[in-house]
C-alpha positions as CSV (number, residue, x, y, z in Angstrom):
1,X,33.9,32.1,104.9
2,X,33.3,34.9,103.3
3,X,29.6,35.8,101.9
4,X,28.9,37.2,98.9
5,X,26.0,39.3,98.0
6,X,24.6,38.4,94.9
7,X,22.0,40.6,92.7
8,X,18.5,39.1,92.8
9,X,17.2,37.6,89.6
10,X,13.8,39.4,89.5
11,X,16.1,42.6,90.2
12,X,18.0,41.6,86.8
13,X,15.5,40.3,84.7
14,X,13.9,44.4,85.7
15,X,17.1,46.0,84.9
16,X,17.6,44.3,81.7
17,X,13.8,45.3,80.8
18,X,14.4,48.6,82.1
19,X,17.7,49.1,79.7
20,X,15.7,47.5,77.1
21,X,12.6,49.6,77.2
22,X,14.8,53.0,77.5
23,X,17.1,52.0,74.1
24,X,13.2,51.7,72.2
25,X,12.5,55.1,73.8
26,X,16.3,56.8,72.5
27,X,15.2,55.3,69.2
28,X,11.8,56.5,68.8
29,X,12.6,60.3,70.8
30,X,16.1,60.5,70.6
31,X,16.4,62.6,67.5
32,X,14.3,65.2,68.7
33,X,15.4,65.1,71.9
34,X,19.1,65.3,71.2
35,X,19.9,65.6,67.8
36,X,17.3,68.5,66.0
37,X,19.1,71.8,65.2
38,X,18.6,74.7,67.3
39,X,16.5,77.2,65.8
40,X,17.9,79.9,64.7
41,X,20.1,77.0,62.7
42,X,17.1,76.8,60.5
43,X,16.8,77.8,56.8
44,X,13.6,79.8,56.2
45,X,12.3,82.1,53.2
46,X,14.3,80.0,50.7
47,X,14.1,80.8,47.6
48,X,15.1,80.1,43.8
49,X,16.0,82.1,41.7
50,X,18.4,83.1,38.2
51,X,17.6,80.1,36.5
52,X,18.9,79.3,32.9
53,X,19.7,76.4,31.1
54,X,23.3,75.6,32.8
55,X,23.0,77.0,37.1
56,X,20.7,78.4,39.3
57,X,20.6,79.8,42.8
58,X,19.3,78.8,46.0
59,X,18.6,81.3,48.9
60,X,17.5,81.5,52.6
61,X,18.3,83.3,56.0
62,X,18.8,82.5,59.6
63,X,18.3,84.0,62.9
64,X,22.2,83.5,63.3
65,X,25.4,83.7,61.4
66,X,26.0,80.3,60.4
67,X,27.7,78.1,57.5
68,X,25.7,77.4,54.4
69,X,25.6,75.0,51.1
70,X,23.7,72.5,49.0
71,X,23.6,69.0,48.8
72,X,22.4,68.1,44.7
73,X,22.9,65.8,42.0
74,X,20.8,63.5,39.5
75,X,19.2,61.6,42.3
76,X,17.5,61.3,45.4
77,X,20.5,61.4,47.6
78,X,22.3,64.2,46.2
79,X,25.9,64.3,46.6
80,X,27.4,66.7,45.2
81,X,28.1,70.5,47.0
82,X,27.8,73.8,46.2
83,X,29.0,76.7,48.8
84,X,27.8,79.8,49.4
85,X,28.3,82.4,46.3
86,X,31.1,84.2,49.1
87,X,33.2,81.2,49.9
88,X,33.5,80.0,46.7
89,X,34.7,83.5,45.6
90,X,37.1,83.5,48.8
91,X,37.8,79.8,48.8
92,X,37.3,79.8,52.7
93,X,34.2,78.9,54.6
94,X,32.6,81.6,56.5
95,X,29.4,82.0,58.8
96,X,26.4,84.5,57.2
97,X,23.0,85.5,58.4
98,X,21.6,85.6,54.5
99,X,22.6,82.9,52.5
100,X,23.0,82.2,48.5
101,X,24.3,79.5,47.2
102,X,24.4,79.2,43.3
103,X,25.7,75.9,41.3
104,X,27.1,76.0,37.9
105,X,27.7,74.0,35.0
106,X,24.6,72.3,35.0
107,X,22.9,70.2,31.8
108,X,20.1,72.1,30.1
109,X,16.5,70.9,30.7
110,X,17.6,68.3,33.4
111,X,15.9,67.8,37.0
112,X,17.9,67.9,40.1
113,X,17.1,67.3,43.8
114,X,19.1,68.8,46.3
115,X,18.4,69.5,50.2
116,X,19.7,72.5,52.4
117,X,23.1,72.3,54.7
118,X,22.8,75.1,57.5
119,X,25.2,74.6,61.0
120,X,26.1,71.5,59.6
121,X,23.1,69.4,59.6
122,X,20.9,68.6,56.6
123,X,17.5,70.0,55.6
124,X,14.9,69.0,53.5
125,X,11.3,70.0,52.7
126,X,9.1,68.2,55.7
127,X,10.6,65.0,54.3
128,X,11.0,65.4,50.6
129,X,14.2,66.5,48.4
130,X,13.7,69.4,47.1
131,X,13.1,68.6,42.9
132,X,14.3,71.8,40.3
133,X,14.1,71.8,36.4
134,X,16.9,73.6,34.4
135,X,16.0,75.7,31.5
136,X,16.4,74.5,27.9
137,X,19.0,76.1,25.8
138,X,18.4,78.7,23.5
139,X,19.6,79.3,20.1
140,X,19.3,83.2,19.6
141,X,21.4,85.5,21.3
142,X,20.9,87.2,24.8
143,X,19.2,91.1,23.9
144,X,21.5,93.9,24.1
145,X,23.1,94.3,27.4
146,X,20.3,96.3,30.0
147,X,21.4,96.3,33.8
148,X,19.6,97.2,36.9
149,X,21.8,98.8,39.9
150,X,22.0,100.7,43.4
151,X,22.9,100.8,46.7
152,X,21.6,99.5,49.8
153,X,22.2,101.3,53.7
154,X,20.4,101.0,56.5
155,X,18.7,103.9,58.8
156,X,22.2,105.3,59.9
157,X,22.7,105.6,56.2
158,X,26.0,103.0,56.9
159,X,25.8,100.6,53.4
160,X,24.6,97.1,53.5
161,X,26.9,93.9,53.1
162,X,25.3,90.9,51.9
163,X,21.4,91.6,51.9
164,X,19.5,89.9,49.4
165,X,18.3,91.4,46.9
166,X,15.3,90.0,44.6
167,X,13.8,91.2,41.7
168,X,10.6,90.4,39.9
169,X,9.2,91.5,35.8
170,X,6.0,90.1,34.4
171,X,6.1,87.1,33.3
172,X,9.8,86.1,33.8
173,X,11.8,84.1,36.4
174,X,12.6,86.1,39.3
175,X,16.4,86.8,39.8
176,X,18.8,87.6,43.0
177,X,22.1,88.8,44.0
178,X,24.2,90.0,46.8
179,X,24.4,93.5,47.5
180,X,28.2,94.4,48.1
181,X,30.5,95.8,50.6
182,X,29.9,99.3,49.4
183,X,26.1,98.3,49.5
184,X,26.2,98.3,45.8
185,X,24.3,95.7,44.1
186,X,23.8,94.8,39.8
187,X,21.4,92.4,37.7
188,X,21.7,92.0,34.5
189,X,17.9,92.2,32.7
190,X,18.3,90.7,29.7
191,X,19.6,87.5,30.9
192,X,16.2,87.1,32.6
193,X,14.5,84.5,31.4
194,X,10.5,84.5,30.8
195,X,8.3,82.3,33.6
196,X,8.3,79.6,31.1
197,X,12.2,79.3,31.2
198,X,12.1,79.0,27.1
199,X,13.1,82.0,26.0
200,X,14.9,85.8,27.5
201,X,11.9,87.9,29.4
202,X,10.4,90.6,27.3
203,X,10.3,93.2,28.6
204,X,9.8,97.6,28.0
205,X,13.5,98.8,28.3
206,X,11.7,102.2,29.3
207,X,8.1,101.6,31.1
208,X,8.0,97.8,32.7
209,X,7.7,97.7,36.3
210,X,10.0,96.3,38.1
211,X,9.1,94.7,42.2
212,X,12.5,94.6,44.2
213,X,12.4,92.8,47.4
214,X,15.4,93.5,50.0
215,X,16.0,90.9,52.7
216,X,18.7,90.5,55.1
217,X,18.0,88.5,58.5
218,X,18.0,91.0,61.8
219,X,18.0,94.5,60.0
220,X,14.9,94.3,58.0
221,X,13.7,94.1,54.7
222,X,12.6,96.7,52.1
223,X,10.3,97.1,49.1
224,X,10.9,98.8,45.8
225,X,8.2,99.2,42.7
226,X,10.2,101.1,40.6
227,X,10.5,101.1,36.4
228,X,12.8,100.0,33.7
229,X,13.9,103.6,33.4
230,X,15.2,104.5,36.3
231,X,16.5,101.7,37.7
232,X,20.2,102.2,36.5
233,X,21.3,103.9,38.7
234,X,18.1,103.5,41.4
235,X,17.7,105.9,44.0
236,X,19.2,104.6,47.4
237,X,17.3,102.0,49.3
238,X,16.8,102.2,53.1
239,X,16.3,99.3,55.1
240,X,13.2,99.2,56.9
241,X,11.4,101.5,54.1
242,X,8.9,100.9,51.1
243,X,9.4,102.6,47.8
244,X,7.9,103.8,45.0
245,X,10.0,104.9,42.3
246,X,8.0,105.2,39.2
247,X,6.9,108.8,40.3
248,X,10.3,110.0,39.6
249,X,10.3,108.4,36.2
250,X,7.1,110.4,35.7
251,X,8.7,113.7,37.2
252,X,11.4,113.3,34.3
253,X,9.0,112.8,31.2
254,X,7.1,116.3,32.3
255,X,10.6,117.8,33.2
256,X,11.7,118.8,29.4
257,X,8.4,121.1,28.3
258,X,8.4,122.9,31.4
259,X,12.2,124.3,30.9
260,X,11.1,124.8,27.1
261,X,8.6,126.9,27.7
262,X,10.6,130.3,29.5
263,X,13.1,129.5,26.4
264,X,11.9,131.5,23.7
265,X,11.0,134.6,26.6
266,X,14.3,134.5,27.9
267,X,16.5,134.2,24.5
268,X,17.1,137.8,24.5
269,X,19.4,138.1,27.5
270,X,23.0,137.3,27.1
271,X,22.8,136.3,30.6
272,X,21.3,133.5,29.8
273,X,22.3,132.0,27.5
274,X,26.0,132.3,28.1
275,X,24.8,130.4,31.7
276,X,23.8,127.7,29.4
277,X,26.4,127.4,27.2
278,X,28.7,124.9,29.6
279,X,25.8,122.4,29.6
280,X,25.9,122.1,26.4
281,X,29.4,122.0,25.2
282,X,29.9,118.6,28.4
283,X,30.6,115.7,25.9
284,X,28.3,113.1,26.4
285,X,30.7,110.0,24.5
286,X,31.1,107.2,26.9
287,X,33.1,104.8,25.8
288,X,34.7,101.0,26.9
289,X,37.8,101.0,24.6
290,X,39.3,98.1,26.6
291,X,37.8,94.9,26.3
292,X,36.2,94.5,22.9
293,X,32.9,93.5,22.6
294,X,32.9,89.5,23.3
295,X,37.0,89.8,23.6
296,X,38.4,86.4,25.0
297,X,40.4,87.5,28.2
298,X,43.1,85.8,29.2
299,X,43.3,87.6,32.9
300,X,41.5,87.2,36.1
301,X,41.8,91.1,37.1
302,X,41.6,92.6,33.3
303,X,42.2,96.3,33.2
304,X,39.4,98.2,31.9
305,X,39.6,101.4,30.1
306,X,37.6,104.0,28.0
307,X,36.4,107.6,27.5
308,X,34.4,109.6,29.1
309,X,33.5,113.9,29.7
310,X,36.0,115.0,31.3
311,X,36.6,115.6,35.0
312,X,32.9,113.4,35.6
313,X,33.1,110.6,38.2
314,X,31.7,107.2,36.4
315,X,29.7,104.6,37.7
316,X,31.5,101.1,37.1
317,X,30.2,97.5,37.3
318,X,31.2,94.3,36.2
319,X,28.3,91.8,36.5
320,X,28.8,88.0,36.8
321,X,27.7,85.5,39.1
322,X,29.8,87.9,41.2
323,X,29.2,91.6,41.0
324,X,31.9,94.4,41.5
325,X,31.8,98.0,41.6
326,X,33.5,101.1,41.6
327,X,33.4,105.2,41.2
328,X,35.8,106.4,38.8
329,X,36.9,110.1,37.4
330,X,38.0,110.4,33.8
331,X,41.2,112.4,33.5
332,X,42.2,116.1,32.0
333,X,42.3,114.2,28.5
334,X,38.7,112.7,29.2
335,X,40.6,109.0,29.9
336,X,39.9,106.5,32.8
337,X,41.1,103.2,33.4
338,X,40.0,101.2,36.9
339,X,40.6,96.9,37.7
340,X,38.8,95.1,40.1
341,X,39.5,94.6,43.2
342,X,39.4,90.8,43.3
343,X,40.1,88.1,40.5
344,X,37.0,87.8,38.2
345,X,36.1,83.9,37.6
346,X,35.9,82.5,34.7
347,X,32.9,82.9,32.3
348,X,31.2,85.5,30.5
349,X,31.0,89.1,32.6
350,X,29.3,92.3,31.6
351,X,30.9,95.6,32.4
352,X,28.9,98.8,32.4
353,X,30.0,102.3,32.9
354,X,27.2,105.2,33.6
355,X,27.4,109.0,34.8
356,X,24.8,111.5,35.0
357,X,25.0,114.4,33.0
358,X,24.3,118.0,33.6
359,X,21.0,118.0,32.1
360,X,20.0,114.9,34.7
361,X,20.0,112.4,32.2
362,X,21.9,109.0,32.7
363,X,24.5,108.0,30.4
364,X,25.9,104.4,30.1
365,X,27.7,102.0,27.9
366,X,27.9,98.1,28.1
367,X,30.0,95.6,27.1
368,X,30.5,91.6,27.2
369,X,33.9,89.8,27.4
370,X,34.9,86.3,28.4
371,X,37.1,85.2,30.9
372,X,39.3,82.5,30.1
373,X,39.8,79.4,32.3
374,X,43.4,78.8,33.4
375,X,45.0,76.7,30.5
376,X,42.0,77.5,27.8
377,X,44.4,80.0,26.0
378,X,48.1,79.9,24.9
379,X,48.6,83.3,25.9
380,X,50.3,84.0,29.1
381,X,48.0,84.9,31.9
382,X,48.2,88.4,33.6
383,X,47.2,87.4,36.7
384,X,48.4,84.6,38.3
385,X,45.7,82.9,40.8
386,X,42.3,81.5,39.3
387,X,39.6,82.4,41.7
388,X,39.0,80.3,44.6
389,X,36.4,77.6,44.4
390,X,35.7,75.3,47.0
391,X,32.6,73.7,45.2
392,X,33.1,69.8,43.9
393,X,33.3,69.9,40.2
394,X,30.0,70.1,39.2
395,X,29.2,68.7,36.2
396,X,25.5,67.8,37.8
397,X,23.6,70.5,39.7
398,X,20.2,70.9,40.4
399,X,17.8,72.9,38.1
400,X,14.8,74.5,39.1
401,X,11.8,73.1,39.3
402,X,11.2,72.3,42.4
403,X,8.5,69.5,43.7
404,X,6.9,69.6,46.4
405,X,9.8,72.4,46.5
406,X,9.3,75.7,44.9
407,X,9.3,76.1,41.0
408,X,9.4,79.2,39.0
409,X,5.5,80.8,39.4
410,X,3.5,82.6,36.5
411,X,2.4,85.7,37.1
412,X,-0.2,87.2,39.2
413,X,-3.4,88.7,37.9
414,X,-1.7,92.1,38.4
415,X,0.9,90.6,36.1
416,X,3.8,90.7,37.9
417,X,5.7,87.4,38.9
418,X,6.0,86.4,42.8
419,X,8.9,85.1,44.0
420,X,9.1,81.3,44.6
421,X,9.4,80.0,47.9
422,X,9.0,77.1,50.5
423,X,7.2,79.5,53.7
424,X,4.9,76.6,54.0
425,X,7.0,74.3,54.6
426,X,9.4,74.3,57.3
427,X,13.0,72.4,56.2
428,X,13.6,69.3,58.5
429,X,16.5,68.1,59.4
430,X,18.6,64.3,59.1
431,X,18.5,62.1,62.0
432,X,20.9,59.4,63.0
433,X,18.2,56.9,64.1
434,X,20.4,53.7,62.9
435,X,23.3,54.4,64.8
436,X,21.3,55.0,68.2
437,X,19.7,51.4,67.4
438,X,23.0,49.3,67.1
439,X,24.3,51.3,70.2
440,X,21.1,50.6,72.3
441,X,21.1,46.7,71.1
442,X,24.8,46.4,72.2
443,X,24.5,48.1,75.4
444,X,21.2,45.6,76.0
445,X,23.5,42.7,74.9
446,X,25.9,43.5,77.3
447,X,23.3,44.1,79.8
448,X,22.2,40.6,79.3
449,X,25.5,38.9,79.3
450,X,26.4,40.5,82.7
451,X,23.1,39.1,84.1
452,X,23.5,35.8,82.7
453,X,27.0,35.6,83.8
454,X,26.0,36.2,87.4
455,X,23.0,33.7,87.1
456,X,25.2,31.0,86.2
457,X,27.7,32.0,88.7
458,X,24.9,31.7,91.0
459,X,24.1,28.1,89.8
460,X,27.4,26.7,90.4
């Protein structure tokens, strides 16, 4: 007859301990052991920023190109998502190494939580949903329009896609955008709000300092201190530099006596003053003829056009929550006309056209419009694809005030507003803790039946 070998009970009983005690240890360790994300998957030097009464926008970086959003709503779980500001313009989902997500169409002086998505896993502050405020509405119209613009390249002067760039006033709410292809980057000033949220930022259209911060992920950063009167167009910004513009606004304000002064020595000579005669005659009208102030648009890639010196190469920008921007030359007749390269969504945009003229002076004009939603007018549409958003609709979005998260700061005793942040606190990410429980209690259940099946087969 054959024998059969049998497990010993005491052997069982250990294994069945053994499988026991390892599923406690998976439960207790297994999400750091497995399941945290790697690294350079994790959001850091997030920021908030652009805050009104209806969106606001979320930033970070990472150490490598990776997928980014934001989980927010009304609650504690949010669940509604916002993509980065790029896919929802492209409609695709695409890795970045600086990341800024902004929501839209939120309710006015409403909090919202929300936590990070980076790589596909969830963050949130060491534990707690991040908590903003949205501004409250306000009745008066926005100030005249007042733009700040440049251009961003790195040390082999090759321009910049997608570095962040921040800028800070006294006493207002910092704001943020995305410098372009080109390197080319716009914020609109007087849609700043003050630190308080309750009203637009006041400001000295000629003499407030402004603090711009640059960041992008592996090529540096940069630092700007430059003023309200030369910041449209600003000089170039290198990566890896610190600047200090304001000295050029000063060289300007001392640059008209000292060219007075030879003037009346010198008004003899026919030499002269035929040399300065072309200067004078350039024309100096800049004008947007094409769209009218606060004009309803019913196109997604609106043609603009004006009129401008002739033969000068303008400076174009149309500012929304995405920025465009282009060089243009006005024609023999002193026309131009230039559309944007991509559909514009809808909302209100702000298109600004500058040039220097001969005498070094900047020269610009500004203008709102709105663009129409897709059904909102009965006109036929010129273009025929709304711009791609992947976002949920999102009729709830977080605001910003953000607890333990960052909310917008007052300024510093050097009166000048920092930019809000969560350094010191590192984002944690979601663990799957009750799904590696029920797996461990079946596999020790099954454990168990197995030994108990062979116990009473030994029995019999």
């Amino acid at each position: 007859m054959r024998k059969v070998r049998r497990l010993p009970t005491i052997v069982g009983l250990l294994l069945v301990l053994a499988a026991i005690a390892g599923g406690v240890l998976l439960i207790k360790k297994g999400p750091h052991l497995f399941l945290r994300a790697a690294p350079e998957l994790i959001p850091s030097q997030i920021k908030i920023t652009n805050v009104n009464d209806s969106s606001f926008t979320i930033s970070w970086i990472t150490d490598e190109e990776t997928t980014g959003f934001i989980k927010y709503g009304l609650d504690k779980n949010p669940n509604f998502t916002a993509n980065d500001d790029r896919d929802q313009l492209s409609g695709e989902t695409e890795s970045f190494l600086t990341h800024h997500v902004t929501t839209k169409n939120l309710k006015p002086n409403t909090t919202y939580y929300f936590k990070i998505g980076s790589g596909g896993k969830i963050f949130d502050n060491n534990g707690q949903v991040y908590q903003i405020k949205t501004a409250p509405i306000i009745s008066s119209s926005p100030p005249a329009n007042d733009v700040a613009y440049g251009t961003i390249i790195d040390q082999n002067n090759n321009p910049v896609e997608g570095a962040i760039v921040y800028l800070s006033l006294a006493n207002a709410n910092p704001a943020s955008t995305l410098s372009k292809s080109s390197g080319s980057w716009v914020i609109p000033l007087n849609l700043i709000r003050s630190a308080d949220l309750s009203s637009y930022a006041n400001y000295d259209k000629d003499a407030s300092i402004e603090e711009i911060f640059i960041q992008t992920s592996t090529l540096g950063t940069a630092t700007v201190v430059a003023t309200t009167k030369n910041d449209s167009p600003m000089p170039k910004i290198t990566l890896g530099q610190n600047f200090d513009f304001r000295k050029i606004a000063e060289e300007e304000t001392t640059t008209p006596e000292k060219e007075q002064e030879p003037e009346e020595a010198t008004a003899t000579s026919q030499f002269k003053l035929e040399e300065a005669t072309p200067s004078a005659t350039v024309s100096a009208d800049l004008e947007i003829t094409n769209p009218e102030e606060n004009e309803e648009v019913n196109a997604q890639k609106p043609q603009f056009q004006g009129t401008g010196p002739t033969g000068k190469s303008l400076t174009i920008t149309v500012q929304s929550p995405t920025t465009y921007s282009g060089i243009i030359k006005t024609d023999e007749n002193g026309n131009w006309k230039w559309i944007p390269p991509e559909d514009l969504e809808p909302g209100e945009h702000t298109v600004t056209v500058s040039y220097v003229d001969d005498q070094g002076k900047e020269q610009k004009v500004s203008k709102t419009f709105v663009i129409l939603a897709a059904g909102e007018s009965p006109m036929p549409a010129m273009t025929a694809s709304p711009s791609g958003e992947t976002t949920p609709s999102a009729e709830s979005s977080p605001s910003a005030e953000a607890s333990p998260s960052p909310t917008p700061t007052s300024s510093t005793e050097s009166a000048r507003t920092s930019i809000p942040s969560t350094e010191e606190g590192i984002p944690t990410s979601g663990y799957l803790t009750p799904t590696f429980t029920i797996f461990i209690m079946g596999i020790s259940f099954i454990f168990i039946g197995l030994f108990l099946r062979k116990f009473n087969g030994q029995s019999a």
